[in-house]
Every structure is written in structure tokens, then in C-alpha cells.
N, C-alpha and C positions, 0 to 999 in steps of 0.2 A: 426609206424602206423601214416597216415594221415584223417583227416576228412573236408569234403567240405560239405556245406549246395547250394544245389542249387534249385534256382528259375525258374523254366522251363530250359534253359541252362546255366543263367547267375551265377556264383559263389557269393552268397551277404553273407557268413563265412565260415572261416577257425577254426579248432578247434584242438586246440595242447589237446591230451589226456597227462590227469593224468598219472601216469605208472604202472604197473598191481600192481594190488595188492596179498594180499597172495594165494588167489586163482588162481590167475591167469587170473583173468578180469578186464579190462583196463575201466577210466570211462572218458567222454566226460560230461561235463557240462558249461552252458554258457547263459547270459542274453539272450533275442532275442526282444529288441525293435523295434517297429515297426510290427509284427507280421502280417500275415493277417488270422483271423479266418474262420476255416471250417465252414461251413454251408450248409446243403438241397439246398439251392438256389445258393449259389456257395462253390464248393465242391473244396476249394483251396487245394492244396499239395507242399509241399516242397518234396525235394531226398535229402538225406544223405545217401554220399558218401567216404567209408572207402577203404582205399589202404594200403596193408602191402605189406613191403619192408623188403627186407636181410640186411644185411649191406653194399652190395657195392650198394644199392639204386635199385636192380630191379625187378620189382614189382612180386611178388607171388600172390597177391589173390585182388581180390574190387569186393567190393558187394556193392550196390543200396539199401535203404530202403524208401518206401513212408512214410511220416508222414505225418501231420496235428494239426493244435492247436485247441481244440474245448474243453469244459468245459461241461456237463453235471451234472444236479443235482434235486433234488424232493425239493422241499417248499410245506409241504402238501401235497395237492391231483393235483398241478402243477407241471410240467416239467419247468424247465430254461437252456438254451441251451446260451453258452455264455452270461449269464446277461439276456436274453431279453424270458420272459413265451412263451412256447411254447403248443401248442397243435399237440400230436403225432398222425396222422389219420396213420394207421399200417394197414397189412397185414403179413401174415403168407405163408410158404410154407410146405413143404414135401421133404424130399432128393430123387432126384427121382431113380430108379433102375437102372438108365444107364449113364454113364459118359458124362460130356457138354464135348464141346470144350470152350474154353476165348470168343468166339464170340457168342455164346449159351449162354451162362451166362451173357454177357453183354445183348444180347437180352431182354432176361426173364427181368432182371433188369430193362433195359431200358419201358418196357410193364408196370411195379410195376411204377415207375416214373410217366409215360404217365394218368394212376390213379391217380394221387394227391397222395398218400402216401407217406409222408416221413421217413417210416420206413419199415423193412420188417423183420419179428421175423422167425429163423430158428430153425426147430424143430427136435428132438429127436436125433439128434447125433452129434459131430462138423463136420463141412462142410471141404469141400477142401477151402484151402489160398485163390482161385480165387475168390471166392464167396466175402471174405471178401476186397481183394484187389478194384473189379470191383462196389463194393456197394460203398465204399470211393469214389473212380473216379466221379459213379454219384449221389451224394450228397445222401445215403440214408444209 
């Protein structure tokens, strides 16, 4: 197994995994100076990049994952969102009865955005990936 961190397409680490443990899962860890932190206003993302290989080296499986460094936390009756007090102006939705498409959902999103809300609280069920994926993308 290989691990790449990339920055839009540029490769900026490489990450030799641990080797599985008794379980059977493998762990990845590693300093990352430099960082640039997510935020509402800019809704930065790294892709972490895993390739598993046989032993003559050809590749079986790579999966993509979005991440983001971002720190949330309550001091009292304030938010702090990486170090710096925030104030969360929210909206709410509804799951609706009928299936989006990625572009439907980026819409609605993008509409919640266009709002000044930098949150959007989903209620009473877990949503599909997308919902979660295309809120990271734009900052909410």
C-alpha cells in the first residue's frame, strides 16, 4: 500500500503506512507543517490518495478521499473555529422525498451559501455522502 497527499494535482507527501495490525488495519500518520486550514471563506481540501498493489507491483484498487484541517470547539456560549470566535448564522433543511443529482445538491448548497449562512444543520436522518462531500467543497 502507497499513500499520496495531494494539493489540487501537485503531490506535496508521500506516506509509507505502518503495517496492518492485528486487525487487519493499516495506519498512516505524519506531521503536516505548513497546513492550510479549512474555513467558510475558503473551503481548502487536500485528496489522500491510497493504491494497493500485489506483489509483482500492479495496482488492484485506489481510492481518493477529501479531507481538510479545521479545528472546532465551544468556549462557553462561543464557537472557535480554528483559534479565531466565530459566530454560526445556520439554517436548517429537510431530506427531501426525492433523490438530488451532485448538481442539485451543489445548487441548494450553493443558494444556503448565497444566504450568508455558514452552516447548514440536517435533520432527522443521515443524508447521502453527497450532501456531506459538496457542503466541505463550499465552505459550509
Amino acid at each position: 500500500m502507497t499513500a499520496e497527499v495531494l494539493n489540487g494535482d501537485a503531490v506535496v507527501m508521500t506516506l509509507s503506512p505502518a503495517g496492518a495490525g492485528r486487525d487487519g488495519r493499516w495506519t498512516l500518520a505524519a506531521p503536516f507543517p505548513g497546513a492550510t486550514a479549512w474555513s467558510p471563506e475558503r473551503p481548502h481540501l487536500y485528496t489522500l490518495r491510497t493504491t494497493l498493489r500485489d506483489a509483482t507491483g500492479a495496482t488492484l484498487d485506489v481510492r481518493e478521499t477529501a479531507f481538510g484541517f479545521r479545528e472546532l470547539w465551544a468556549e462557553g456560549p462561543d464557537f472557535v473555529l480554528n483559534g479565531v470566535k466565530r459566530h454560526l448564522l445556520a439554517t436548517s433543511a429537510w431530506p427531501s422525498t426525492q433523490t438530488q443529482t451532485r448538481e442539485q445538491v451543489r445548487e441548494i448548497i450553493g443558494q444556503v451559501k448565497a444566504g450568508h449562512a455558514v452552516a447548514l444543520r440536517l435533520h432527522t436522518q443521515p443524508w447521502r455522502e453527497v450532501w456531506l462531500e459538496e457542503a466541505d467543497r463550499a465552505g459550509r
